[in-house]
MARVEX-131226 format. One record per residue: x, y, z of N, C-alpha, C in turn; residue number from 1. Coordinates in Angstrom, 1 decimal. Layout:
+--------+--------+--------+--------+---------+--------+--------+--------+--------+------+
|  neast | nnorth |    nup | caeast | canorth |   caup |  ceast | cnorth |    cup | resi |
+--------+--------+--------+--------+---------+--------+--------+--------+--------+------+
|      X |      Y |      Z |      X |       Y |      Z |      X |      Y |      Z |  NUM |
...
+--------+--------+--------+--------+---------+--------+--------+--------+--------+------+
end
This chain:
+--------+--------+--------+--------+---------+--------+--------+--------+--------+------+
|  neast | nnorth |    nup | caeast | canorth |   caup |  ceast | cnorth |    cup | resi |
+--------+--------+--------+--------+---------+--------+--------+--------+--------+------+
|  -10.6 |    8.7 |  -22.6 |  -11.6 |     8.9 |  -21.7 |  -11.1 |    9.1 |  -20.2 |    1 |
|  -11.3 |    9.9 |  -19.5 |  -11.0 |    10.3 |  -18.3 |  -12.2 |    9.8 |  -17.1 |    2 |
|  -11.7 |    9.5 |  -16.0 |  -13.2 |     9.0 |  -15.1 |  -12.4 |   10.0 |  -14.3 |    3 |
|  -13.5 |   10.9 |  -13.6 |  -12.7 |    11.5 |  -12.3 |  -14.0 |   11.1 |  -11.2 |    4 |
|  -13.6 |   11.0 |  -10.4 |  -13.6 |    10.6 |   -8.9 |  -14.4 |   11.1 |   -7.7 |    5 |
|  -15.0 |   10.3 |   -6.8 |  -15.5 |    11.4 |   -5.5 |  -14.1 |   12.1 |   -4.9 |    6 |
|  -14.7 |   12.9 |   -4.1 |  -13.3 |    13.2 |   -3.5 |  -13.4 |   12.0 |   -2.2 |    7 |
|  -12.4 |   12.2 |   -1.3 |  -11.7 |    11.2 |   -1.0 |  -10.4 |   11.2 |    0.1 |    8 |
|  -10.8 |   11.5 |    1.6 |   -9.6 |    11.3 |    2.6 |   -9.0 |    9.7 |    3.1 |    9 |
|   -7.7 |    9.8 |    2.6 |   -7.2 |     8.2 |    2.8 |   -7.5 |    8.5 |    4.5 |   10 |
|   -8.0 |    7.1 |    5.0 |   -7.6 |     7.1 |    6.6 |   -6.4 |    6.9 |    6.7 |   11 |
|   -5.9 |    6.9 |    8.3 |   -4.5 |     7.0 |    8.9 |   -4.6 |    5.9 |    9.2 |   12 |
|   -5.8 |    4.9 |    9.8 |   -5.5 |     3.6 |    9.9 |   -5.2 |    2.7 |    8.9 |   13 |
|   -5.8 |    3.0 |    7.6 |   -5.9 |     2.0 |    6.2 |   -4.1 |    2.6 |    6.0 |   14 |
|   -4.0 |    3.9 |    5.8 |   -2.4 |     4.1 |    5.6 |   -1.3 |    3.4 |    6.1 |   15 |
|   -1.7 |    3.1 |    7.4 |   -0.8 |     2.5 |    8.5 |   -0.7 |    1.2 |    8.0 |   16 |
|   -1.8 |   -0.1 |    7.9 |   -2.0 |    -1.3 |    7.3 |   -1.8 |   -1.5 |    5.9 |   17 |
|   -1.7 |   -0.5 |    4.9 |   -1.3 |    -0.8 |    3.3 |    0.2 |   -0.2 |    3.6 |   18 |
|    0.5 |    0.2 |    4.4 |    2.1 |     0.5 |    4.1 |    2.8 |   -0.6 |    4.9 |   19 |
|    2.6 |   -1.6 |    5.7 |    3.2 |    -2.5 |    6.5 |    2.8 |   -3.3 |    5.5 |   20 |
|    1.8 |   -3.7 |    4.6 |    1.6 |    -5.0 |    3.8 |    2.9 |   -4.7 |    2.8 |   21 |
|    2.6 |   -3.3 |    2.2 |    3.2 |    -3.1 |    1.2 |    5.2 |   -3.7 |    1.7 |   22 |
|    5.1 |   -2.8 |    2.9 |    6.9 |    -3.4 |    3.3 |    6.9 |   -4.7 |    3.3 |   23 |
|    5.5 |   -5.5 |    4.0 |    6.0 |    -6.8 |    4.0 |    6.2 |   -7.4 |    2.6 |   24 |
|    5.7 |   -7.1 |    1.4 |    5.5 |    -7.8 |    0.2 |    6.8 |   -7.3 |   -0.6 |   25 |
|    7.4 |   -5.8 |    0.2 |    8.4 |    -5.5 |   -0.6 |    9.9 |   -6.3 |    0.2 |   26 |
|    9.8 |   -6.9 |    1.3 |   11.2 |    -7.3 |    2.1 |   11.0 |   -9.1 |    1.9 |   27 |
|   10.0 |   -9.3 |    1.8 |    9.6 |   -10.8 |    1.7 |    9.4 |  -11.1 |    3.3 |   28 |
|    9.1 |  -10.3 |    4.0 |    9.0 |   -10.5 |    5.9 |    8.5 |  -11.8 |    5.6 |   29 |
|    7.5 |  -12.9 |    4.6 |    7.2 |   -13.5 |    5.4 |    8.3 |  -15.0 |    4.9 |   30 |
|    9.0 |  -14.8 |    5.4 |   10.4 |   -15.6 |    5.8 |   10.6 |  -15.5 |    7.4 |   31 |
|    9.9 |  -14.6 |    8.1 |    9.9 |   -14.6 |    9.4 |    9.0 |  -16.2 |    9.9 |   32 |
|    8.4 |  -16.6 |    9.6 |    7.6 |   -17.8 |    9.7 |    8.1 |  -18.4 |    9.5 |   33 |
|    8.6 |  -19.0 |    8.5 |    9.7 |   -20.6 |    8.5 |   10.5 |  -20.0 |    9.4 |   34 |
|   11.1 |  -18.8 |    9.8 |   12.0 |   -19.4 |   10.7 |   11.7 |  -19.0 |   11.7 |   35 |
|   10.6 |  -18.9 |   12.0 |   10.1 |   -19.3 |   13.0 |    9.8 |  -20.7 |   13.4 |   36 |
|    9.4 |  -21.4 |   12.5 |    8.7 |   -22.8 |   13.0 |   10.3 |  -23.4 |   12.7 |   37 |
|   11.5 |  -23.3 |   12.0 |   12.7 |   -24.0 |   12.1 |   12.9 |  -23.6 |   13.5 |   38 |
|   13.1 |  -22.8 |   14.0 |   13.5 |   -22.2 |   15.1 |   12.6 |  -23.1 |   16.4 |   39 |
|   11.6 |  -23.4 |   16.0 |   10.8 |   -23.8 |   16.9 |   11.4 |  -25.5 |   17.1 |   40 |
|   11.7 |  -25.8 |   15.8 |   12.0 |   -27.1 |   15.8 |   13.3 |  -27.7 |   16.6 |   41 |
|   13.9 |  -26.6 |   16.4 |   15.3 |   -26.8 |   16.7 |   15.5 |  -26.6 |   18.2 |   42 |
|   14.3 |  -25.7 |   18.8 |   14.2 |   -25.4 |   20.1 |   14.0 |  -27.0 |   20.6 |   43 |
|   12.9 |  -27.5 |   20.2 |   11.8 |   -28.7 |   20.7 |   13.4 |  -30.1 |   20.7 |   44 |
|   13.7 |  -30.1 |   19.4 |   14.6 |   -31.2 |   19.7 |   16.0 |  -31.3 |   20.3 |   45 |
|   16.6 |  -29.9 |   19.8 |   18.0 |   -29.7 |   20.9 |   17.9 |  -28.6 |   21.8 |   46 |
|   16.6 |  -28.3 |   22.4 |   16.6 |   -27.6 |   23.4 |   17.5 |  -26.3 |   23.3 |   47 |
|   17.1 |  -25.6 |   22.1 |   17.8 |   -24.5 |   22.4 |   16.7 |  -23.4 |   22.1 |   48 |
|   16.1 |  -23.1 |   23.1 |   15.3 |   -22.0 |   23.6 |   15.6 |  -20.7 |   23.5 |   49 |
|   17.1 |  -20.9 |   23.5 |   17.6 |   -19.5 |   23.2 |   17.5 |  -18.6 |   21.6 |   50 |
|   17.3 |  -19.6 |   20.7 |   17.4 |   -19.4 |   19.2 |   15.9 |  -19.3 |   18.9 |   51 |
|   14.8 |  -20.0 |   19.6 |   13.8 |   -19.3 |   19.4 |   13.6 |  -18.3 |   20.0 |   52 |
|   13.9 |  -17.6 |   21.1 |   13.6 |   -16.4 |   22.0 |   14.3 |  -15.8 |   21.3 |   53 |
|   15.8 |  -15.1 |   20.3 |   16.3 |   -14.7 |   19.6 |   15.5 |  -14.3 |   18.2 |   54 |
|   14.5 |  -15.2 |   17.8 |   14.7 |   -14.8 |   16.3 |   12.5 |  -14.5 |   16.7 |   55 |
|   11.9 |  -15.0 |   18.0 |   11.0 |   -14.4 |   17.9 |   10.8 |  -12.5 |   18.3 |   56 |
|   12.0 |  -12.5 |   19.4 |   11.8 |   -11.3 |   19.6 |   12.2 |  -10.6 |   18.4 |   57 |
|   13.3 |  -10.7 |   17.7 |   13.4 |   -10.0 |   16.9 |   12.6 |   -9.9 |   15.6 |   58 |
|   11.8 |  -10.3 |   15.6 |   10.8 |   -10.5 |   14.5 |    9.7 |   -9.9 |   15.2 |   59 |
|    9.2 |   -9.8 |   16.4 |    8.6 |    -8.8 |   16.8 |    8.9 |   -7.0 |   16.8 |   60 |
|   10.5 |   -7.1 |   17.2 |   11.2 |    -5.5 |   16.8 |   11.0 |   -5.0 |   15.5 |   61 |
|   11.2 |   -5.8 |   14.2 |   11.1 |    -5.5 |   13.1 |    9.8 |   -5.0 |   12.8 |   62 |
|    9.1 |   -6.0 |   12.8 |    6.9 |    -5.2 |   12.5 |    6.9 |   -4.2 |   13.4 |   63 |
|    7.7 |   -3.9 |   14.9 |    7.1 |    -2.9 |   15.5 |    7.8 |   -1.7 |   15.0 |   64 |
|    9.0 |   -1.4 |   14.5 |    9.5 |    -0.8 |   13.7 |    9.2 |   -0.3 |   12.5 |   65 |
|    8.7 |   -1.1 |   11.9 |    7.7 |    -0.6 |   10.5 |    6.5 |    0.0 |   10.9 |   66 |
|    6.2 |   -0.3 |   12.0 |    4.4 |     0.2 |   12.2 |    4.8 |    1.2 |   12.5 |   67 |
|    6.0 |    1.8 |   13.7 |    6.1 |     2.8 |   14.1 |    6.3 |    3.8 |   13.2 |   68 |
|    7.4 |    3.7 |   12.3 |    7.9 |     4.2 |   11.1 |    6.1 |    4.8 |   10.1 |   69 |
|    5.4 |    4.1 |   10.1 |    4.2 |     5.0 |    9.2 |    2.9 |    5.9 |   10.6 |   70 |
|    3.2 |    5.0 |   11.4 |    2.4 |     6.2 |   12.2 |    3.0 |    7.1 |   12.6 |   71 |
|    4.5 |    7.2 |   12.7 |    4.8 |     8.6 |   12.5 |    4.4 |    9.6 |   11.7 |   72 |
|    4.7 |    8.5 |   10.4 |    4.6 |     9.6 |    8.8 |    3.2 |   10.3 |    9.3 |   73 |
|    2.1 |    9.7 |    9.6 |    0.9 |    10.4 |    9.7 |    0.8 |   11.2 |   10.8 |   74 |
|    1.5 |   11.7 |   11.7 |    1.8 |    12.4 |   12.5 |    2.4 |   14.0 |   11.9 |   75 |
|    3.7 |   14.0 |   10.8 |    4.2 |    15.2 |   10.4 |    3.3 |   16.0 |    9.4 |   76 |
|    3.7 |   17.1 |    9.9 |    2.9 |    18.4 |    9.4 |    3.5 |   18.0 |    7.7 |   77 |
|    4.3 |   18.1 |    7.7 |    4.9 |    17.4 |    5.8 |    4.1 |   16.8 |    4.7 |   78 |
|    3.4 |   15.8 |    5.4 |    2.5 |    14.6 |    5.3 |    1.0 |   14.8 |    5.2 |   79 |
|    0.5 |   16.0 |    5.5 |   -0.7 |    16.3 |    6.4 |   -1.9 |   16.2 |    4.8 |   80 |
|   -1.0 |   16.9 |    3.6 |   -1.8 |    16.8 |    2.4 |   -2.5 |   14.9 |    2.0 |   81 |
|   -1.3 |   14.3 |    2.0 |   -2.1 |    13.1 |    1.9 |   -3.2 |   12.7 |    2.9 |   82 |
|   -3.9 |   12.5 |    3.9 |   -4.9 |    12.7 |    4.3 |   -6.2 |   13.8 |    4.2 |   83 |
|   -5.7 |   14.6 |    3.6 |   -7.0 |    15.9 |    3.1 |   -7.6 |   15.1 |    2.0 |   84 |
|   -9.3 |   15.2 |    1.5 |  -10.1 |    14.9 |    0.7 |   -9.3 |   15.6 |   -0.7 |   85 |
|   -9.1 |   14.6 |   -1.4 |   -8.2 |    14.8 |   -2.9 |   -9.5 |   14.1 |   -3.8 |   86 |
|   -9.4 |   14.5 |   -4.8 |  -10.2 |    13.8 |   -5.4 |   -9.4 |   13.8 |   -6.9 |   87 |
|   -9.4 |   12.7 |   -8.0 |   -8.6 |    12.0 |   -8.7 |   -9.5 |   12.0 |  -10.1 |   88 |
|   -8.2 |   12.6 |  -11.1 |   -8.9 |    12.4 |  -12.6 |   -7.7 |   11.4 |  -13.5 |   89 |
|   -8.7 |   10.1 |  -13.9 |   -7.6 |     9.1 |  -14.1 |   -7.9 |    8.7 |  -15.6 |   90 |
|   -6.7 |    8.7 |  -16.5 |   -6.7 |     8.6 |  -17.8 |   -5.9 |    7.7 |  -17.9 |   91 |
|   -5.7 |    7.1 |  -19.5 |   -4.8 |     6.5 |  -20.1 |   -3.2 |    7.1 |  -19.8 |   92 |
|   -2.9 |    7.9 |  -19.9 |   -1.8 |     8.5 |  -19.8 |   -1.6 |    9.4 |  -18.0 |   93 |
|   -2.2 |    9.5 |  -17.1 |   -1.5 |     9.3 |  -16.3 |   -2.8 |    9.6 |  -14.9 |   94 |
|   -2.3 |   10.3 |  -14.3 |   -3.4 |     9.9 |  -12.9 |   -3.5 |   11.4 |  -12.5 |   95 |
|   -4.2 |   12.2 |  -12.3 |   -4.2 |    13.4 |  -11.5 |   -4.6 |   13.8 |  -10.2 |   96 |
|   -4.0 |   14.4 |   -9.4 |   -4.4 |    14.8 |   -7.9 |   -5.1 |   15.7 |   -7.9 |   97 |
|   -6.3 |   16.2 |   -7.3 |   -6.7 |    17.8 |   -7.2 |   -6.9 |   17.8 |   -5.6 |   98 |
|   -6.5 |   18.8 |   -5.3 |   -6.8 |    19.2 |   -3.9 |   -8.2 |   20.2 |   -4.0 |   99 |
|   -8.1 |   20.8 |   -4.7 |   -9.3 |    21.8 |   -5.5 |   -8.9 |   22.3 |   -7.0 |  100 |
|  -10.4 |   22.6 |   -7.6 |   -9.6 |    22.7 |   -9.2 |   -9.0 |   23.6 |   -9.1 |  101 |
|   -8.1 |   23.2 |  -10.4 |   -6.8 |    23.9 |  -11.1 |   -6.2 |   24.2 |  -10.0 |  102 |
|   -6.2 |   23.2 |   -9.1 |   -4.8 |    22.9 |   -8.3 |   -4.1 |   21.1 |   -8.2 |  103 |
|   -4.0 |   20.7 |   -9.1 |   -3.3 |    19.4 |   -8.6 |   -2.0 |   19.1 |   -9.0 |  104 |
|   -1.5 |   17.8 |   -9.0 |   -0.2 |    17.3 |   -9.6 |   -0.8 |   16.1 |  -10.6 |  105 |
|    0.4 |   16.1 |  -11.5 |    0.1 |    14.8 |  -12.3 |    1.4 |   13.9 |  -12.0 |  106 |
|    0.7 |   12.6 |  -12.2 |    1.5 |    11.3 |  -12.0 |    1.4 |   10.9 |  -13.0 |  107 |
|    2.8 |   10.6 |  -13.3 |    2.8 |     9.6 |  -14.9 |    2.6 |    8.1 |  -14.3 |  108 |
|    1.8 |    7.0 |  -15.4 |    1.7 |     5.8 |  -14.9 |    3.1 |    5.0 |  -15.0 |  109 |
|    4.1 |    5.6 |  -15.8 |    5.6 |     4.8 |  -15.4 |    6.2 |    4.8 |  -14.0 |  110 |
|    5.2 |    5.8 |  -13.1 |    5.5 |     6.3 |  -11.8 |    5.5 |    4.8 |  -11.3 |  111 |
|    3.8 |    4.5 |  -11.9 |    3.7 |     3.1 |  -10.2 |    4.1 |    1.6 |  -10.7 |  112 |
|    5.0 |    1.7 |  -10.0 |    5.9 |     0.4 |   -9.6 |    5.0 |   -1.2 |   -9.7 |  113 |
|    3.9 |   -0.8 |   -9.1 |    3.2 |    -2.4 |   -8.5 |    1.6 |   -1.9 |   -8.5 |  114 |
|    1.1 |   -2.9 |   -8.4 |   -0.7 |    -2.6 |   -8.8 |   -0.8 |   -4.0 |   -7.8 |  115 |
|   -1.8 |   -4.1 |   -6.9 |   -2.1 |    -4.6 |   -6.2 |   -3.8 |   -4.5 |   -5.9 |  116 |
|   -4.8 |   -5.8 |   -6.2 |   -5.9 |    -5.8 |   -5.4 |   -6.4 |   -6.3 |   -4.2 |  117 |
|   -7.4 |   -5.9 |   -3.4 |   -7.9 |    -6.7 |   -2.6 |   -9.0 |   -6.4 |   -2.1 |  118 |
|  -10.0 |   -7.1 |   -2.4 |  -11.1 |    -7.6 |   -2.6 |  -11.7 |   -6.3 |   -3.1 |  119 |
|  -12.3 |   -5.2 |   -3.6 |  -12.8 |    -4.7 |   -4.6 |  -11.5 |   -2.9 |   -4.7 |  120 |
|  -10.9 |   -3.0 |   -3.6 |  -10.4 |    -1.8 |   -4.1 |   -8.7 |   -1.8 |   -4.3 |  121 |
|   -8.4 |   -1.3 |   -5.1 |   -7.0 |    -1.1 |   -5.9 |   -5.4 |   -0.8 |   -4.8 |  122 |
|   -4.5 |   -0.9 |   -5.1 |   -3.5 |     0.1 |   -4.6 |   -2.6 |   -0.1 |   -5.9 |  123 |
|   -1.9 |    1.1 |   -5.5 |   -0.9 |     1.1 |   -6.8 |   -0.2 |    2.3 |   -6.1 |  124 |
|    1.2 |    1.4 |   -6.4 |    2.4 |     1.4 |   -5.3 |    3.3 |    1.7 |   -6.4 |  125 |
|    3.9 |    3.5 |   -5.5 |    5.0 |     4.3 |   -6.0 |    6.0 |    3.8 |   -5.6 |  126 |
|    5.9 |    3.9 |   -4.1 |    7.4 |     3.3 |   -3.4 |    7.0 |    3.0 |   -2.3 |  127 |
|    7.3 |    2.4 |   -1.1 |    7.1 |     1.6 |    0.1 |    6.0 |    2.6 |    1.1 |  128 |
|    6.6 |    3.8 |    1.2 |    5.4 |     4.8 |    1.5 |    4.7 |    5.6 |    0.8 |  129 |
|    4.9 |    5.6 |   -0.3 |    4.0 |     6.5 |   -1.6 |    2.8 |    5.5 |   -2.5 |  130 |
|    2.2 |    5.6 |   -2.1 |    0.6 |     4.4 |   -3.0 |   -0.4 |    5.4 |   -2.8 |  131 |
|   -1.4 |    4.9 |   -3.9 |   -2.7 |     5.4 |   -4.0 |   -3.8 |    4.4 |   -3.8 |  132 |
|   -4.8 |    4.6 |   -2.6 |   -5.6 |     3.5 |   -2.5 |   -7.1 |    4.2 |   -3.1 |  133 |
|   -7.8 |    3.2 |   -4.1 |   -8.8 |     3.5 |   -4.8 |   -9.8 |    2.2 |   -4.2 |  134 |
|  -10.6 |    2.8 |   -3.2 |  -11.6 |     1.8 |   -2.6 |  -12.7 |    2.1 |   -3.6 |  135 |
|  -14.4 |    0.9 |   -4.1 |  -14.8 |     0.8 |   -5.0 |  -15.4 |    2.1 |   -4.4 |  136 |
|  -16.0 |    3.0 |   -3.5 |  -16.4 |     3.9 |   -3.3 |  -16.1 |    5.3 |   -3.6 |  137 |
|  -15.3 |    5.3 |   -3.7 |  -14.9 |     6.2 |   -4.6 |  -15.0 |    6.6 |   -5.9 |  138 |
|  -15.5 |    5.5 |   -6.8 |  -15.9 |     5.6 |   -8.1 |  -17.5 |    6.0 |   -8.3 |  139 |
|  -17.6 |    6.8 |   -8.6 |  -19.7 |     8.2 |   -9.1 |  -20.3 |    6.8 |   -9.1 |  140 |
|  -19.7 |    6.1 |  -10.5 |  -20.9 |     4.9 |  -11.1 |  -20.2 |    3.4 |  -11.3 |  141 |
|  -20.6 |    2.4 |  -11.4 |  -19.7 |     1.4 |  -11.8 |  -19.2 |    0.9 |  -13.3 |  142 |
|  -19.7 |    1.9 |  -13.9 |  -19.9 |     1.9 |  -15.1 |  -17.6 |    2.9 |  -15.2 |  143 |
|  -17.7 |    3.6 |  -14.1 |  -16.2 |     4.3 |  -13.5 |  -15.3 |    3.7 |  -13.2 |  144 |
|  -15.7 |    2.1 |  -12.7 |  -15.0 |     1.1 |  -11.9 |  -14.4 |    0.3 |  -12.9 |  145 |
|  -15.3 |    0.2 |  -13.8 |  -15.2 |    -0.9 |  -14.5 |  -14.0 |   -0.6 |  -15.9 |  146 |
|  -14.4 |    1.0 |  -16.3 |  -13.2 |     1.6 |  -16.6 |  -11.9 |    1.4 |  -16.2 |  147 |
|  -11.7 |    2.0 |  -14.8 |  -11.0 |     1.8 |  -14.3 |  -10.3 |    0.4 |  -14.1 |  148 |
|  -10.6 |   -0.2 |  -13.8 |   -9.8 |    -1.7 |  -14.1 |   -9.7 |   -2.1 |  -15.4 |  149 |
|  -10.5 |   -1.6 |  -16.8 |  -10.3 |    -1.5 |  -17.7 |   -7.9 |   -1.3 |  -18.1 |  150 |
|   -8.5 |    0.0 |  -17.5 |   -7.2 |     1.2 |  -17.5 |   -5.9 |    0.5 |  -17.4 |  151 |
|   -6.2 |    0.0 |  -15.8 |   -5.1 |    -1.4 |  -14.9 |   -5.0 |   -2.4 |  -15.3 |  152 |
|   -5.7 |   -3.0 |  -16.6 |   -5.4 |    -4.5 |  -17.3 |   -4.4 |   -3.6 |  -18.0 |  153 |
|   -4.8 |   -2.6 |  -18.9 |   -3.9 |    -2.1 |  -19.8 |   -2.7 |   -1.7 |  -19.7 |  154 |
|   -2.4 |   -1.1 |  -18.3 |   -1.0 |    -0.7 |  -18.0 |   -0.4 |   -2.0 |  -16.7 |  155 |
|   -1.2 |   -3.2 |  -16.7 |   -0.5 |    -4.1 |  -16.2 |    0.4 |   -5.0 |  -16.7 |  156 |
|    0.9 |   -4.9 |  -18.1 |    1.2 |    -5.7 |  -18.7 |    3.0 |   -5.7 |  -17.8 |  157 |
|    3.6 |   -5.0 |  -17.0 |    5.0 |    -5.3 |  -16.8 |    4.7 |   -5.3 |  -15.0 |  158 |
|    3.6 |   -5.3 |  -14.7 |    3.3 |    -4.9 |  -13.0 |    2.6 |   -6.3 |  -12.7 |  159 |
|    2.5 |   -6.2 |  -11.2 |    1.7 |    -7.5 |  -11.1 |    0.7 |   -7.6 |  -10.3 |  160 |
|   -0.5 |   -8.3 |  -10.2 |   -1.6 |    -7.8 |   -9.3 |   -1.5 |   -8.8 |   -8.3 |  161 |
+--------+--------+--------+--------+---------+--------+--------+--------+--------+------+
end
């Protein structure tokens, strides 16, 4: 059974925020926190101010580096397709793009790496900048939704949500 989809322009802001989650969940960034509060600690009792002003700025360089890094991507003419209205025909065996009919690509589901929810809509993560976000609006009926998570129990068995 196949559900296909409204069509559908990812924003540039939701792009920007699922690809910085996504980096942070793929580098483990949040290790920036403990050492921050070790840092903090170490400041407070041996006074070394300098080891916290070291590892806060740089932990500010790094998120502003990844942020930068995807609002660029949405900036190049390269890129410009994933923000156009696509609309999606999603089966057992793999996922399709249409930009208009009998024009799209197919994705095999060995493609996505990681399956990720939050709070009713999906991502499912190719690579650090390549994901597909399926917010519940995008599905005609819920009767489409409910498939669909159907779909993602069944091909979650080696991924994790």
């Amino acid at each position: 059974m196949k559900i296909i989809t409204k069509s559908f322009a990812l924003p540039k802001s939701i792009y920007i925020k699922i690809g910085l989650l996504n980096t942070f969940k793929q580098y483990k960034l949040r290790i920036i926190v403990p050492l921050l509060v070790i840092s903090c600690i170490l400041a407070i009792i041996f006074k070394y101010w300098i080891i916290f002003s070291i590892i806060l700025v740089s932990s500010i360089l790094c998120i502003l580096y990844w942020y930068l890094q995807f609002y660029i991507a949405t900036k190049l003419p390269q890129n410009a397709t994933m923000f156009q209205k696509l609309y999606y025909e999603i089966s057992d065996r793999q996922i399709t793009l249409f930009l208009r009919p009998n024009y799209g690509a197919n994705i095999q589901w060995n493609m996505v790496k990681n399956i990720w929810k939050y709070k009713n809509d999906y991502v499912l993560v190719m690579s650090r900048v390549q994901f597909f976000y399926f917010p519940l609006s995008i599905f005609k009926t819920p009767v489409d939704y409910e498939l669909f998570e159907t779909i993602i129990l069944r091909k979650n068995n080696k991924k994790s949500i």
